[in-house]
N, C-alpha and C positions, 0 to 999 in steps of 0.2 A: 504494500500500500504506500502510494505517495504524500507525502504530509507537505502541503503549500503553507510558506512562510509568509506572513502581510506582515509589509514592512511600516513601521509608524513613524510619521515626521516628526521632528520637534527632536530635543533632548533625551538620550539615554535616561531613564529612575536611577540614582547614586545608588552604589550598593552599603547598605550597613556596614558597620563596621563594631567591634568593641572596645570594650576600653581598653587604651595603650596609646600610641604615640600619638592616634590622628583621631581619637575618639575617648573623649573622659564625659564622666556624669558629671563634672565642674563647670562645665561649659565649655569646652574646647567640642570643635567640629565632630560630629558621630558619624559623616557619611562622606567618600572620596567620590568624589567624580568621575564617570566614567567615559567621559567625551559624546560627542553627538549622535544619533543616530543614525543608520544607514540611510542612504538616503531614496526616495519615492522615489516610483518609475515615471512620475510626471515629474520630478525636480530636473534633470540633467539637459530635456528637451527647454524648460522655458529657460534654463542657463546660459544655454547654447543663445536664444534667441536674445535674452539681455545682453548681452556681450557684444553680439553681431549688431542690435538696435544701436547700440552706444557708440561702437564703430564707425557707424554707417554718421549716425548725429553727430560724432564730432571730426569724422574724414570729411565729409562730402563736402565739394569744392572749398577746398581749402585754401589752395593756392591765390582765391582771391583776393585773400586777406592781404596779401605781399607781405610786407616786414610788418605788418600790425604796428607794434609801438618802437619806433625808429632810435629811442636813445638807450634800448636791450639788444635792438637789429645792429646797432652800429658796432656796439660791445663784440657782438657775435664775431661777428665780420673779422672785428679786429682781434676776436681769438684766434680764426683760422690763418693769421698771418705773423701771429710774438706767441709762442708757450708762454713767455712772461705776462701776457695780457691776459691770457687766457687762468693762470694761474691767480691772479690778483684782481681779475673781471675790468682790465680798462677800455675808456674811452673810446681807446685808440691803440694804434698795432708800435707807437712808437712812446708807448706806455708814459705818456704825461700825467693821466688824472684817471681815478678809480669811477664806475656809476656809484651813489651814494646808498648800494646793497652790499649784502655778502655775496662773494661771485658763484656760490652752488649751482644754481639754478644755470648760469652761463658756461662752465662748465659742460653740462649736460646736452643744450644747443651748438654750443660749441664745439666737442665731439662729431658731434652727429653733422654738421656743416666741414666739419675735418673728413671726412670719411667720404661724405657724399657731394664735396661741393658746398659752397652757401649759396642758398635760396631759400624762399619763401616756404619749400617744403620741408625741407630738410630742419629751418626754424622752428619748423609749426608742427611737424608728424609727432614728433620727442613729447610736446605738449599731450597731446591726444591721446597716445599712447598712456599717458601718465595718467588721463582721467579714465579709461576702461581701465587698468590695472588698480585704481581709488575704489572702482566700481566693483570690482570681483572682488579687492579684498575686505570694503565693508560688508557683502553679501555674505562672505564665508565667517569676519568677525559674529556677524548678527546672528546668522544658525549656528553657532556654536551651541550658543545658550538659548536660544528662543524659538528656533527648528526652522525649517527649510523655506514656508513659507515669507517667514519673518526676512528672512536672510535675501529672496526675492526681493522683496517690497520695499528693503531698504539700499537696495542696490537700484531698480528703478526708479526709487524716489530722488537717488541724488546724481543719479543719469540725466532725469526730466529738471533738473534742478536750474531754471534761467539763468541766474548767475557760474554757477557750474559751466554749463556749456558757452558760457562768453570765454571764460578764463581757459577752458581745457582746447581750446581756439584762440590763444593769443598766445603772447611771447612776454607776460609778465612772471612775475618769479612765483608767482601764486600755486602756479598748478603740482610743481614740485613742494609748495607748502604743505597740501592736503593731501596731496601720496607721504609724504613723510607723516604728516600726522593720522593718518590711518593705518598706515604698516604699523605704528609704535604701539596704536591703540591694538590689533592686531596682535600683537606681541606679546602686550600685558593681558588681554585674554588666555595666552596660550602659556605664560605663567603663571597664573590662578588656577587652569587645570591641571599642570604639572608638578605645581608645587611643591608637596608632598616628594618629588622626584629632584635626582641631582640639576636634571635642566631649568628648575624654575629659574633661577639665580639668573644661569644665563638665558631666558627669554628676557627677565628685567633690562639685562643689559643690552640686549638687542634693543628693548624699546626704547631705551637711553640713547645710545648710539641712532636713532632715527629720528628722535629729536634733535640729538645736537645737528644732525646734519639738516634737520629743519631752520635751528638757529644760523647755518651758514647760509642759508636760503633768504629767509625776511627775519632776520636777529628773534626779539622776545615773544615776538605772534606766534612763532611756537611752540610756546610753554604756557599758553594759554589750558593746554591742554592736561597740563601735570596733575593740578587736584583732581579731578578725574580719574586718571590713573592709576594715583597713589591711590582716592578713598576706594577702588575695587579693589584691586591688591590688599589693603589694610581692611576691608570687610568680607572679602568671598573667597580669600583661599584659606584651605583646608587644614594650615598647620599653625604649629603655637605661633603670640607672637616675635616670639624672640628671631623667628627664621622669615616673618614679614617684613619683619626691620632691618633683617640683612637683605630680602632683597631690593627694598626701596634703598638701602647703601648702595647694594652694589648698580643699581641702575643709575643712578646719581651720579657715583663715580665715573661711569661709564658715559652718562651724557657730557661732565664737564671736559673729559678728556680727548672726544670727539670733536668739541667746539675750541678747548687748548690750544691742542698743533697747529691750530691757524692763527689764535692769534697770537702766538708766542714766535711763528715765522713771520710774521707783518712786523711785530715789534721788533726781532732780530736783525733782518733784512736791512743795511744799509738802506736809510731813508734817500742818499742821491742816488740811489739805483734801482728803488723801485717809484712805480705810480705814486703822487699823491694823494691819499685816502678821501676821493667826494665827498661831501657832507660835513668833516669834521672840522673843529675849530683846531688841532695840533699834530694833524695828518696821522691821529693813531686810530687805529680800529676801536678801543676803548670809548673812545668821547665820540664816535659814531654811535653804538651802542646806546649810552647813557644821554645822547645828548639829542636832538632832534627828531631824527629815525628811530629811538628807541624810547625811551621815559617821555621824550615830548609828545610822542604821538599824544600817550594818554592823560598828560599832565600839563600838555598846552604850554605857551611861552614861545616865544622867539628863538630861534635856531639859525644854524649858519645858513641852511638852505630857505632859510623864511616859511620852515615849515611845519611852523608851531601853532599854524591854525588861528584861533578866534586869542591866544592870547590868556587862554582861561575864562575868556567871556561866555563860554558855552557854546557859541555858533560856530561851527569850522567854516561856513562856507562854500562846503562839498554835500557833507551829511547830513545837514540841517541842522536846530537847534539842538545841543546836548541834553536828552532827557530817557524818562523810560518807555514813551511811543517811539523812538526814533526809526526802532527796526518797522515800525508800518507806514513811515511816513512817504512824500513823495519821491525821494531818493531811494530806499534801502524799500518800500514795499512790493515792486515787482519783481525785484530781485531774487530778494529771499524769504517773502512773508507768507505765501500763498496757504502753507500747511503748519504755521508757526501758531496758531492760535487752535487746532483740533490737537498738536502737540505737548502744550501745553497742560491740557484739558487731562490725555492719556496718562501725563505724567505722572500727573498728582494723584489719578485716579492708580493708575497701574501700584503707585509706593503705597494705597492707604489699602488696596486690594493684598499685598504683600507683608503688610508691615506684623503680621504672627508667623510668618517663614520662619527657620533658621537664618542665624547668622551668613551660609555659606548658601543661600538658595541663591538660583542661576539669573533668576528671572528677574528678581530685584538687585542682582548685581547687573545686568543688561542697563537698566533703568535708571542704574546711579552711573555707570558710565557713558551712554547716551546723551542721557538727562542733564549731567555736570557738564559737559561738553557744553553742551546746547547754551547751557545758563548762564556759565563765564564767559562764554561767546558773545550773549546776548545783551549780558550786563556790561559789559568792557565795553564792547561797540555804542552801547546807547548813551555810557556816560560820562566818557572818553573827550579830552577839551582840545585835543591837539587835531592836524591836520587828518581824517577821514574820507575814503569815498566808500560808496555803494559796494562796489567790485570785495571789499573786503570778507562781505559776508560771505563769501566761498567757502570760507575756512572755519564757517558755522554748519556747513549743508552736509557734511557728515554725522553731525551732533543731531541736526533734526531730522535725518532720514534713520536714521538708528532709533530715538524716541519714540518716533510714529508707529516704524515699524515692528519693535519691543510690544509697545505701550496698546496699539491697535491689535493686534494678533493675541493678547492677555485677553482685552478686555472680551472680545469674540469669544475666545474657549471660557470665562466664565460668562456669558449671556443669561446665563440661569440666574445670576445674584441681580437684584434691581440698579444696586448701585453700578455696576458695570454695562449694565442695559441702558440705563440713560446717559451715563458717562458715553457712550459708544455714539449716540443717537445726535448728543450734543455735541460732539465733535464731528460729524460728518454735516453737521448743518452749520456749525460757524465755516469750515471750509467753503462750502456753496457762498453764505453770505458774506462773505470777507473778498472772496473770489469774483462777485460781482461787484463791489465795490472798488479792487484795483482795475476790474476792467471798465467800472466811467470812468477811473481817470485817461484812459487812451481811447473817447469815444470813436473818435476815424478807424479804430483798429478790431477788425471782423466787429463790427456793432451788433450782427445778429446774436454772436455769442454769452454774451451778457444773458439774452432772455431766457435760450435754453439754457444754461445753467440755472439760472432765477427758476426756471418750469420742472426741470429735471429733476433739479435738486430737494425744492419743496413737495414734490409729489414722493418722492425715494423714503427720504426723511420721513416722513408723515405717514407715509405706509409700513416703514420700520417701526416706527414710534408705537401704533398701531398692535402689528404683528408682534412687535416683543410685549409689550403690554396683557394683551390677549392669550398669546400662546398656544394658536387654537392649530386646527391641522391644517389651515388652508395656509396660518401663519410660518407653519415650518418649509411648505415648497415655496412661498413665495418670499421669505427671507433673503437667502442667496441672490434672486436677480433683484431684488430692492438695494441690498450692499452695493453689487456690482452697480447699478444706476447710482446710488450716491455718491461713489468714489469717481466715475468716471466723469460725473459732474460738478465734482469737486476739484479733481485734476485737468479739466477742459482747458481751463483759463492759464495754469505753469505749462501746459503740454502745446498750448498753443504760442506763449513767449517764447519755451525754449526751441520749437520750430522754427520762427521768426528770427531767433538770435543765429541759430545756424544756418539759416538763409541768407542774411543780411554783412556784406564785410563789413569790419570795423577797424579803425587805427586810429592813432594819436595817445594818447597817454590819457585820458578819464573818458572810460569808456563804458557803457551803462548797457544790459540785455533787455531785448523786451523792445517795442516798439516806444517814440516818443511822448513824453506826456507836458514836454515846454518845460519843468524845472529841475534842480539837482544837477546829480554828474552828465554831463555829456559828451561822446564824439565830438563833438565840435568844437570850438575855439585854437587858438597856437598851437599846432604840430598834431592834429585833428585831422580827420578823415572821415572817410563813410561811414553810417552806421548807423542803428536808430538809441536806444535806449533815454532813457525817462532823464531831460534832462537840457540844459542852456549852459553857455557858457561861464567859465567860472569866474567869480570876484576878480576884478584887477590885484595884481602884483601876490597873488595866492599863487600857490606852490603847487603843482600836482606831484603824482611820483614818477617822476620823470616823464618823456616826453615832450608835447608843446608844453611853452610857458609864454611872461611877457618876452616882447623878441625873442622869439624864438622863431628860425629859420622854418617854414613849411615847405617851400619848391627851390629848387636849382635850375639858370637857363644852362642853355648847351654853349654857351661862349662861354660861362666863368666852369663849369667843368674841363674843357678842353684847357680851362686857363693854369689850372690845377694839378691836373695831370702831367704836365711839363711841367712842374716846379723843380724836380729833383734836389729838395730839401730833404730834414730830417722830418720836419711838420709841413707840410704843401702851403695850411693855412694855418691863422690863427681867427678865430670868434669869441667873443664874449658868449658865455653861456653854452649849456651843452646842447641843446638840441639844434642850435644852427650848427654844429661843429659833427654831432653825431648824421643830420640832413647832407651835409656836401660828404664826409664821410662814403654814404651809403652810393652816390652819386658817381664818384669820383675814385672809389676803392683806395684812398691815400689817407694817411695820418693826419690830422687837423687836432689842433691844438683847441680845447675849450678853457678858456682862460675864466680865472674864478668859479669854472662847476656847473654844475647848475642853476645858477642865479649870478654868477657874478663875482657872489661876494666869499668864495673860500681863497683864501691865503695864497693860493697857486696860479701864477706864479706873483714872485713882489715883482714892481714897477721895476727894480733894480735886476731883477732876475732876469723879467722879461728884455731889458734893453740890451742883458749880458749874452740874451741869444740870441736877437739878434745881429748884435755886432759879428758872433761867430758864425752868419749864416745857416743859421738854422731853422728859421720861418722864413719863408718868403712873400706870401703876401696876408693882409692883415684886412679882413672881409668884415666890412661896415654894414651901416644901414641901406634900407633900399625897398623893394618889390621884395613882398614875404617875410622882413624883418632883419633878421641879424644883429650888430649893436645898438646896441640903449643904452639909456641909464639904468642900467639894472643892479638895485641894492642900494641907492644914493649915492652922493655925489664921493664920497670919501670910499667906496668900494674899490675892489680892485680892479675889475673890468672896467668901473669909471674913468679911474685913474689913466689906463693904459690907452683907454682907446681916445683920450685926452692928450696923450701924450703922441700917439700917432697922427692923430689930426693934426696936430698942432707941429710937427716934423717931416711929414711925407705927406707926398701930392697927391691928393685924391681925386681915381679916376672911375665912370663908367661901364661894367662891363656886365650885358646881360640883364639891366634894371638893378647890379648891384652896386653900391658904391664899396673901391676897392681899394688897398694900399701896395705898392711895390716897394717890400722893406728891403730889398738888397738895389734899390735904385739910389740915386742920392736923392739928400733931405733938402724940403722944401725951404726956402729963404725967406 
């Protein structure tokens, strides 16, 4: 006789244990983990097609994007031409000035433009690639502990995630953020079940080691993630805690000395022989960290790059007012809000639905890793005083896709308790109604959609509401396609942005997913390009992250390229500011010198430095203002880009070429 095995999704039952090392009547853990279950004959077919779907969403026409944001494309460029550049992420291939990030992320473009050539695909595949492998491995974090389905849903969700597929389609450092901080989170899953095993230690340190290389990525937005980490580790693994505290040690350890080796070779490194460090006031990778791009972000003030935002005043400028609606507001709500509020909902319900587990149950450690995710994401972004955009939220859409899909698949299997019935109910109907509220604000954008959602949603809803209520028999066939009606008309309105966002190219440095709604981050303005997303150009003399700025160069003609290309300098050009410097760059494939960084105003080089290289012929011409921008006064009058290009004016003859105003510093000086 054949005996047929039905396999069950969801989590292996822990097996008992007795008392002894991993089981005491004191309160230590009584049941070890025995990993997930095998997985359903329907799990491996909808894998396949997530995978492919995400692929397909964030391959297809890619190339149209060309270099997206031109002051990481110029970086690129100039990896594939100095290992030193490539190594220290500069400007430029004749390694003058750093972009004012850690260079991880370029690196990794950078590679991949080494191997294949640089272009627009080669920039942009590495990207793409980074968000399906985000994808597969929150899907595989989430069924660990919440079963196959859950592990689906959280994988689609931050597939279909608008802001997601702007980022996993661009060339900012973002998208290796959120692969690094999902492999760690990853990690520290697979040290809470091992734990008990000599490997836990080193899964900690694995997760360690994937932050810090997050921290080389975008510095402390990586460790956004920690409490998280630690509190599942320190609540759901299985052993005393004497061997919990060794392995948050040893992950610790591990993360500092992944982030170490770099900065300890930047500090090392003869400062006249590498790049000057962007961004900072003393060219060390330290006072980057601490100083603008890192503590200012969220503590606001003035910085070298001017990009301390409102000042402390609470308004950035980009993200709107500092508060705790921020995440729904006109910036940040098409982004990332669509399922932030049934999120929410599941949360609270899923921990109050859990809260008589064990210490080590699976489901509410799901919930506090998810959940912490989500909430220091959400709290950080919203009350955060320094420079912000919209695009940030990416590095939330693991946090909320993991929640949902935790927190919705609980509430579902107990359906039977009321409080998880209407918890269920009431989050699939704030999505419908939150969802048609981002969609007025883009009324030109599919207008029909709004309704059906508004029809779809209130009938789904209402007939659940209904059906769970009742409980009756016509209520359990018609359950199933009333969920599926509510979810899909909840999800109509992100499914339809992040369509649009991969349909749609984008470039220039603030770049928004989602069709336009007139305020917040936009494509548009200085070093700006195609694209839609919710949003106008930004405040005068405000900072983005890289990219266009004030003066900042947008086009090159074809007479000052050809003019460029014959320089046979060490620098072709010199510009105030990086993005006209990164713009002829890209143009012209030669070294161009951005004097003062990105605004102007960093220390590199002094008035005295500059003049000392020119005299050794080492610049040759010194690219003004004109058609598309170039120098300003950018930073005041006592800047150093002021300065210099005060000094040029005011000694070399300035001539026309291409609608640019030009300098030939190895001519003689004007009388």
């Amino acid at each position: 006789m054949t005996t047929t095995t039905h396999l069950r999704a969801g989590p292996r039952p822990a097996a008992r244990t007795g008392p002894g090392r991993h089981g005491h009547p004191s309160g230590r853990p009584t049941r070890r983990w025995r990993g997930p279950a095998l997985a359903p004959a329907w799990e491996r077919p909808l894998l396949l097609a997530l995978l492919l779907g995400t692929a397909l969403l964030y391959l297809w026409d890619l190339g149209a994007t060309g270099t997206a944001n031109s002051f990481y494309a110029a970086a690129v460029q100039a990896g594939t031409q100095s290992w030193k550049a490539l190594l220290f992420g500069s400007l430029d291939a004749s390694n003058f000035i750093t972009v004012d990030k850690p260079p991880a992320a370029l690196w990794v473009m950078g590679l991949s433009a080494r191997l294949f050539g640089f272009s627009s695909w080669s920039l942009l595949v590495p990207q793409a690639l980074m968000g399906i492998a985000s994808v597969a491995l929150l899907r595989t974090a989430v069924r660990r502990w919440a079963g196959s389905a859950a592990g689906l849903i959280a994988g689609a969700l931050l597939a279909l995630t608008p802001v997601a597929v702007l980022m996993f389609r661009f060339d900012n450092p973002d998208a290796l953020l959120v692969l690094c901080m999902t492999a760690a989170a990853h990690a520290a899953v697979r040290a809470v079940d091992v734990a008990h095993r000599r490997a836990g230690p080193w899964w900690t340190a694995a997760a360690g080691a994937l932050l810090g290389l997050g921290f080389l990525t975008k510095m402390l937005q990586a460790w956004l993630v920690l409490p998280a980490l630690a509190a599942v580790i320190v609540l759901a693994a299985a052993v005393p805690w004497r061997r919990r505290l060794l392995m948050l040690v040893v992950g610790l350890g591990a993360m500092v000395a992944s982030v170490a080796w770099y900065v300890a070779l930047v500090d090392l490194w003869p400062a006249d022989s590498r790049p000057y460090i962007g961004g900072s006031t003393d060219d060390s990778f330290l006072d980057l960290v601490l100083g603008y791009n890192g503590l200012g972000r969220i503590l606001g003030g003035e910085g070298n790059g001017g990009g301390g935002g409102a000042g402390g005043s609470g308004s950035t400028g980009f993200g709107g007012t500092a508060g705790i609606a921020r995440m729904f507001n006109e910036s940040f709500g098409g982004q990332i809000s669509w399922f932030l509020p049934a999120a929410l909902i599941v949360l609270v319900a899923g921990l109050w639905l859990t809260r008589r587990e064990g210490r080590t149950d699976r489901t509410r450690a799901a919930l506090v890793l998810w959940g912490g995710w989500l909430l220091v994401h959400a709290v950080v972004f919203s009350l955060m005083s320094g420079t912000i955009h919209a695009y940030y939220a990416v590095a939330m859409a693991p946090g909320l896709a993991g929640t949902l899909a935790v927190g919705g698949t609980l509430l579902w299997r107990r359906r039977e308790q009321l409080l998880a019935r209407l918890s269920l109910v009431a989050a699939l109907a704030a999505t419908a109604a939150w969802s048609v509220v981002l969609l007025r604000r883009t009324p030109d954008f599919l207008p029909w959609l709004r309704w059906v959602v508004a029809i779809v949603g209130a009938v789904a809803v209402l007939g659940l509401l209904a059906g769970l209520l009742t409980r009756g028999a016509w209520a359990r066939r018609a359950l199933p396609v009333l969920l599926v009606g509510a979810v899909l008309a909840g999800a109509g309105g992100s499914v339809a942005y992040a369509v649009d966002t991969a349909a749609t190219p984008h470039s220039g440095s603030i770049v928004s997913a989602g069709p336009s709604s007139g305020s917040g981050d936009t494509d548009a303005g200085p070093g700006g390009g195609q694209g839609g997303g919710q949003g106008g150009p930004p405040p005068s003399g405000q900072r983005p992250d890289g990219g266009g700025g004030p003066g900042g160069m947008t086009t090159t003609s074809a007479e000052l390229t050809a003019l460029l290309q014959g320089s046979g300098t060490t620098w072709s050009a010199a510009v105030v500011g990086s993005q006209g410097a990164a713009t002829l760059e890209l143009a012209t494939n030669t070294a161009v010198m951005a004097i003062g960084g990105w605004s102007g105003t960093d220390a590199a080089p002094t008035l005295a430095g500059f003049q000392a290289m020119v005299a050794a012929g080492d610049v040759h011409w010194f690219v003004g203002s004109g058609e598309g921008g170039g120098m300003g006064d950018r930073g005041g009058s006592d800047s150093v880009g002021s300065q210099i290009a005060a000094w040029v004016a005011a000694n070399y003859t300035a001539t026309t070429v291409g609608g640019q105003t030009v300098y030939d510093l190895t001519g003689p000086t004007a009388s």
